[in-house]
N, CA, C and O of each residue as an XYZ file, in Angstrom:
408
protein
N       0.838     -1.172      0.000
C       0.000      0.000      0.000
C       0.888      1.243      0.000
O       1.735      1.379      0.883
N       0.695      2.302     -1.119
C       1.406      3.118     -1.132
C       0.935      4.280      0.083
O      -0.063      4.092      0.779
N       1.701      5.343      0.199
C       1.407      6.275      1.118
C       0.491      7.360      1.120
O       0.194      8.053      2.094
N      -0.065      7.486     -0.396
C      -0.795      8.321     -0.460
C      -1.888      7.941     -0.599
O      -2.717      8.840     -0.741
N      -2.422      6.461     -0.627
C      -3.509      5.576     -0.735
C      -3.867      5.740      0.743
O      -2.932      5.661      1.540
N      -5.266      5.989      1.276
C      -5.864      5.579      2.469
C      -6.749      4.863      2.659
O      -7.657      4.893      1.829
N      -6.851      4.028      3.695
C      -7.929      2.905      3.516
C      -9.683      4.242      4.223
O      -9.676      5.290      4.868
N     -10.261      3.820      3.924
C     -11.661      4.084      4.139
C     -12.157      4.443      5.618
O     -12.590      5.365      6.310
N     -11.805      3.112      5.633
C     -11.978      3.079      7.266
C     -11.751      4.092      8.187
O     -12.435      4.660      9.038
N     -10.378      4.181      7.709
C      -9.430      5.125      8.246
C     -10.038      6.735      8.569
O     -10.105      7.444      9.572
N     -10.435      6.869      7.119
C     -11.143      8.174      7.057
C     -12.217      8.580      7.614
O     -12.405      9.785      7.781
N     -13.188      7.571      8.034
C     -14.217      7.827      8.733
C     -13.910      7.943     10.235
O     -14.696      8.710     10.793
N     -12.910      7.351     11.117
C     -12.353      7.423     12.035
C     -11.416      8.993     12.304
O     -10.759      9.438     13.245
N     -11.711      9.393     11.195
C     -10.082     10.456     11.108
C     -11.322     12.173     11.704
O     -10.580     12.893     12.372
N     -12.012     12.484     11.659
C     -13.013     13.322     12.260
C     -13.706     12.645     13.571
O     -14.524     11.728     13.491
N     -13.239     13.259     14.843
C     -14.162     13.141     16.085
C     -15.638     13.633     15.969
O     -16.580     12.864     16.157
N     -15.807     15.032     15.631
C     -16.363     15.489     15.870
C     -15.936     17.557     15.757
O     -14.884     18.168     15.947
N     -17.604     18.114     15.297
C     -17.140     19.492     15.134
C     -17.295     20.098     16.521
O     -18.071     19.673     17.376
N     -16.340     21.303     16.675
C     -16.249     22.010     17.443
C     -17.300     23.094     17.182
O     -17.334     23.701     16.112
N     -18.224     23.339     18.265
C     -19.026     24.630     18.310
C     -18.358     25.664     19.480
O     -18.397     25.353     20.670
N     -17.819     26.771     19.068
C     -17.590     27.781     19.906
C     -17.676     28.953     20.012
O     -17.377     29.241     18.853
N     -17.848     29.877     20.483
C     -18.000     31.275     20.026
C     -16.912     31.548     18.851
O     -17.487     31.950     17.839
N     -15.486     31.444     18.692
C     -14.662     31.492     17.548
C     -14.990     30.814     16.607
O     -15.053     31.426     15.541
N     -15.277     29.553     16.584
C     -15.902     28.760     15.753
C     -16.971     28.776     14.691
O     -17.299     28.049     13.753
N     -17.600     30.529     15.521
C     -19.208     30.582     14.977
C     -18.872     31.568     13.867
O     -19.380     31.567     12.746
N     -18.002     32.362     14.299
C     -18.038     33.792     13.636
C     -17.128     33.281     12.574
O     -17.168     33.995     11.573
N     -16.021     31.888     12.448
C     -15.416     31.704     11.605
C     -15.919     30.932     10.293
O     -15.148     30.509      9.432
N     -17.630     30.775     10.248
C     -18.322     30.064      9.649
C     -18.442     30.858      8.351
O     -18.372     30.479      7.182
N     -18.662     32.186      8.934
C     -19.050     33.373      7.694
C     -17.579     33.002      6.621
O     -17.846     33.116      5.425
N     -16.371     32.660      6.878
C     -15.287     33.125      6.147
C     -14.964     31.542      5.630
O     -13.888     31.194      5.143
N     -16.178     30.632      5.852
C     -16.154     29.270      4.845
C     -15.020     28.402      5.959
O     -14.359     27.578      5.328
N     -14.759     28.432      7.141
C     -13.858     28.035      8.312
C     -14.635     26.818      8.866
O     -15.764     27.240      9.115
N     -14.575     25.822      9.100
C     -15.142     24.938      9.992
C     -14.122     24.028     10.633
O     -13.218     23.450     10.029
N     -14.454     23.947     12.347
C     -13.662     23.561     13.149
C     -13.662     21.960     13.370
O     -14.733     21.647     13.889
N     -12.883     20.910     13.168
C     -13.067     19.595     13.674
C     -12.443     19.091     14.880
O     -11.234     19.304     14.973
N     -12.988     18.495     15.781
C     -11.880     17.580     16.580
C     -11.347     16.330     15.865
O     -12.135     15.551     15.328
N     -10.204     16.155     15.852
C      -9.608     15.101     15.228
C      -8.553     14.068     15.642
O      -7.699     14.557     16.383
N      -8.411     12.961     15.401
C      -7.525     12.128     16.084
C      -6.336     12.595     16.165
O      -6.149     12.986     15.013
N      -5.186     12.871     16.881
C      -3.816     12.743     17.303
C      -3.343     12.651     16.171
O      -3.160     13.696     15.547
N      -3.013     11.410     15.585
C      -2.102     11.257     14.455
C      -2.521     11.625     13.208
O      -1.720     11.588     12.274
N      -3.751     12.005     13.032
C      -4.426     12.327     11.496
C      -3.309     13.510     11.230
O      -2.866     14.382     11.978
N      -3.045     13.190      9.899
C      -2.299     14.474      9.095
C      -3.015     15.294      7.756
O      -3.971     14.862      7.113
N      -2.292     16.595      7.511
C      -3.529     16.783      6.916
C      -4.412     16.520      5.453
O      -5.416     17.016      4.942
N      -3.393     15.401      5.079
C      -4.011     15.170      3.834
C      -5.175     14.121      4.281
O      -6.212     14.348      3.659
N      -5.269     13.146      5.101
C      -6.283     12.606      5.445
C      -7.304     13.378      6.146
O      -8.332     12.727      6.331
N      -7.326     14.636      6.614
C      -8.192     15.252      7.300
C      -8.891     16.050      6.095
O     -10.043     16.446      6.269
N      -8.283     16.284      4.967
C      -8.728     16.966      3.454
C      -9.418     15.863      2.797
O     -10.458     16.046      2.164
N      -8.710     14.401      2.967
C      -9.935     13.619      2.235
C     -11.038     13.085      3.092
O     -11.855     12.354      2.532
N     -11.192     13.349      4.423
C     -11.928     12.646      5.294
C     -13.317     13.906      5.159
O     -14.445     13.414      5.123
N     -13.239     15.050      5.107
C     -13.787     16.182      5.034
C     -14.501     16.173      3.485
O     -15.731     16.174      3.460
N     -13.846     16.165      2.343
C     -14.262     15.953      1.168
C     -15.205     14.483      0.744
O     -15.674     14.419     -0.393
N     -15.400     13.514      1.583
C     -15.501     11.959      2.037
C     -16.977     12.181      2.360
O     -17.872     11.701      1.664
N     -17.196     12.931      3.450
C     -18.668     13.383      4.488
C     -19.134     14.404      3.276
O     -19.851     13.995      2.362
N     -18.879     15.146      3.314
C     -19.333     16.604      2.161
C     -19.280     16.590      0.767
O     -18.394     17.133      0.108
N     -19.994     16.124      0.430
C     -19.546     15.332     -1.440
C     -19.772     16.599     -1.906
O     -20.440     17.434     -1.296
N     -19.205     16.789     -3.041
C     -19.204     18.143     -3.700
C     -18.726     19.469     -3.201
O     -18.996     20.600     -3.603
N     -17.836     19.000     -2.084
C     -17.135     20.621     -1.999
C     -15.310     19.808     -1.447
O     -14.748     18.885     -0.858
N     -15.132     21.159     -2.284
C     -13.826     21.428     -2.250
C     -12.802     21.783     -0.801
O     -13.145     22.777     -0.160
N     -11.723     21.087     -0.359
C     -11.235     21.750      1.200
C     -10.072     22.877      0.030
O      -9.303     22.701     -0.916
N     -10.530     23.884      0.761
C      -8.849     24.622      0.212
C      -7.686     25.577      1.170
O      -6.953     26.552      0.999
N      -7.966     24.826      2.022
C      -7.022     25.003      3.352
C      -7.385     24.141      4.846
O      -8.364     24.172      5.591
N      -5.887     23.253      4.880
C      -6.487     22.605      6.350
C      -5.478     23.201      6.993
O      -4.466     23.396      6.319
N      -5.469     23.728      8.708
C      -4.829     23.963      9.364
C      -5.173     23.534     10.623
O      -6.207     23.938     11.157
N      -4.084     22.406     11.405
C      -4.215     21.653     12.273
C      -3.445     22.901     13.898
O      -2.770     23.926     13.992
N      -4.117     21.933     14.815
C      -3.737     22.716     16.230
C      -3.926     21.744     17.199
O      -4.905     21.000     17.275
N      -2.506     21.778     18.294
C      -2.540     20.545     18.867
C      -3.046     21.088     20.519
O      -2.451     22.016     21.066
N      -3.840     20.595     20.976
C      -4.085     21.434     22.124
C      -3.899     20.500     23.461
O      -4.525     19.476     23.731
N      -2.848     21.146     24.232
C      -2.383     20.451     24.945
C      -3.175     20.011     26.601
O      -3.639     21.060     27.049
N      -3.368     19.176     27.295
C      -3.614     19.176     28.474
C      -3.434     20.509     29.750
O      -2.337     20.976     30.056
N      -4.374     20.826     30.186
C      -4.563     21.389     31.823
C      -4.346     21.006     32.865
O      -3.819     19.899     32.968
N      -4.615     21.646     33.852
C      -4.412     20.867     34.903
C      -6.057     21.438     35.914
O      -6.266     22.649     35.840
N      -6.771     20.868     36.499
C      -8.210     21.254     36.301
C      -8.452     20.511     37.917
O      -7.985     19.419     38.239
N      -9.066     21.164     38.564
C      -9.458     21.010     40.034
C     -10.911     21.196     40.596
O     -11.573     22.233     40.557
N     -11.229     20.136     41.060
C     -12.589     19.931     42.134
C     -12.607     19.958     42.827
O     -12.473     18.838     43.321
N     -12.760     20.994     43.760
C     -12.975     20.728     45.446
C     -10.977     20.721     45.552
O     -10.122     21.501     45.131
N     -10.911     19.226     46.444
C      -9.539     18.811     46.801
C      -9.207     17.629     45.872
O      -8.292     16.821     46.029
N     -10.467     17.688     44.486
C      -9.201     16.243     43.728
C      -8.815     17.305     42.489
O      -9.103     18.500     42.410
N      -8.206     16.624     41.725
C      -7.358     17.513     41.278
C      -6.852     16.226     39.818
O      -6.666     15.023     40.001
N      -6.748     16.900     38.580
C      -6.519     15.811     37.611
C      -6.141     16.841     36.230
O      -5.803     18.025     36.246
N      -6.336     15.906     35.043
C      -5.488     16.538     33.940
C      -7.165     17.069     32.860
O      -8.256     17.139     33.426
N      -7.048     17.286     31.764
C      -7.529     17.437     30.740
C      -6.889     16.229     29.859
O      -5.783     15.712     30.014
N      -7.985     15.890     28.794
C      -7.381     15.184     27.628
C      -6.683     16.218     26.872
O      -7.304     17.280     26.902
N      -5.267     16.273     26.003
C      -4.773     16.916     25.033
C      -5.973     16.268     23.911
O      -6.718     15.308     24.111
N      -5.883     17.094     22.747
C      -6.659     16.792     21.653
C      -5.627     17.517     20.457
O      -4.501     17.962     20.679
N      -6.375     17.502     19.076
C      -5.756     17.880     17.884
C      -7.341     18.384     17.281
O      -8.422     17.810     17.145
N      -6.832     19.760     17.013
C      -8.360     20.529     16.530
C      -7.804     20.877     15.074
O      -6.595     21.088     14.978
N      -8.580     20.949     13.970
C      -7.948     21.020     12.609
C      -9.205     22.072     11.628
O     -10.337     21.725     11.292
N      -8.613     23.206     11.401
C      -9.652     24.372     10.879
C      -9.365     24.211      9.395
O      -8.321     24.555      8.840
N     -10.619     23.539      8.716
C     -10.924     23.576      7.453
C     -11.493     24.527      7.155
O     -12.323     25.044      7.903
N     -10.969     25.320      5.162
C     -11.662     26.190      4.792
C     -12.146     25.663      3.625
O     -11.421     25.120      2.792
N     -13.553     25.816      3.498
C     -14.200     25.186      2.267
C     -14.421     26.281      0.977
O     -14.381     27.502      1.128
N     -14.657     25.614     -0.281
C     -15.078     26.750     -1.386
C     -16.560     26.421     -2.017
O     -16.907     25.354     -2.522
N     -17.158     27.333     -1.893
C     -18.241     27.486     -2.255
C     -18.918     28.089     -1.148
O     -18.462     28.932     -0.376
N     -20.308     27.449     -1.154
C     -21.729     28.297     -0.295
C     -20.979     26.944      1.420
O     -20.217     25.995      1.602
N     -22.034     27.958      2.265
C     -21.933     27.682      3.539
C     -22.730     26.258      3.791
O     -23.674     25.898      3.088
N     -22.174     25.463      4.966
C     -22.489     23.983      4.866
C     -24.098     24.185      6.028
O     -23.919     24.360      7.233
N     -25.059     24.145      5.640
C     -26.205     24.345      6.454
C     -26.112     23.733      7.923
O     -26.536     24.277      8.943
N     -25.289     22.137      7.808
C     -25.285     21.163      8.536
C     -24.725     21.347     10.047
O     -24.909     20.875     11.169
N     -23.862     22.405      9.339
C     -22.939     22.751     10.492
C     -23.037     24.750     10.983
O     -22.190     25.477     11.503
N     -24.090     24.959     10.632
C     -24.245     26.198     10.711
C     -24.652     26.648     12.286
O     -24.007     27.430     12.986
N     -26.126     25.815     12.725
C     -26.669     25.942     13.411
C     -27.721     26.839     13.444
O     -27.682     27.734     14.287
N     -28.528     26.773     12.785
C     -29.042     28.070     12.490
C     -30.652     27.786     13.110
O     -31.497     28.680     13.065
């Protein structure tokens, strides 16, 4: 299997889930949509995993962000955050309804 071949599977695994946030919202207008994404996804699989779900649109910028663990307190216990990998796709064309919220 060459390297630029991805299995399927893969790709459907490669998006957690979108991020809704106040930055997130206002970055909708400028064709921006936020994903949580696995750790190791890079970004050509996060461009075909995105193009995969959304048939007919184009990614024309992925930019990944690795966001690291906290340190986060209750009372007297006391523990970490998960680190994650958040990855800001910009799409071309009209706005994705799906993810608008409207």
């Amino acid at each position: 299997m060459s390297r630029t071949k991805v299995k399927n599977e893969r790709l459907l695994d490669v998006l957690k889930k979108p991020l809704i946030t106040e930055k997130a919202a206002l970055a909708v207008e400028l064709n921006q949509y936020t994903f949580e994404v696995v750790r190791n996804a890079t970004k050509i699989e996060i461009k075909k995993a995105v193009e995969e779900l959304f048939p007919g649109r184009k990614v024309q910028k992925v930019r990944t962000i690795y966001m690291p663990s906290h340190e986060k307190r209750l009372g007297t216990k006391q523990g970490r955050t998960q680190s994650s990998k958040k990855a800001i796709v910009t799409l071309t064309g009209e706005p994705l309804e799906d993810l608008i919220g409207a």
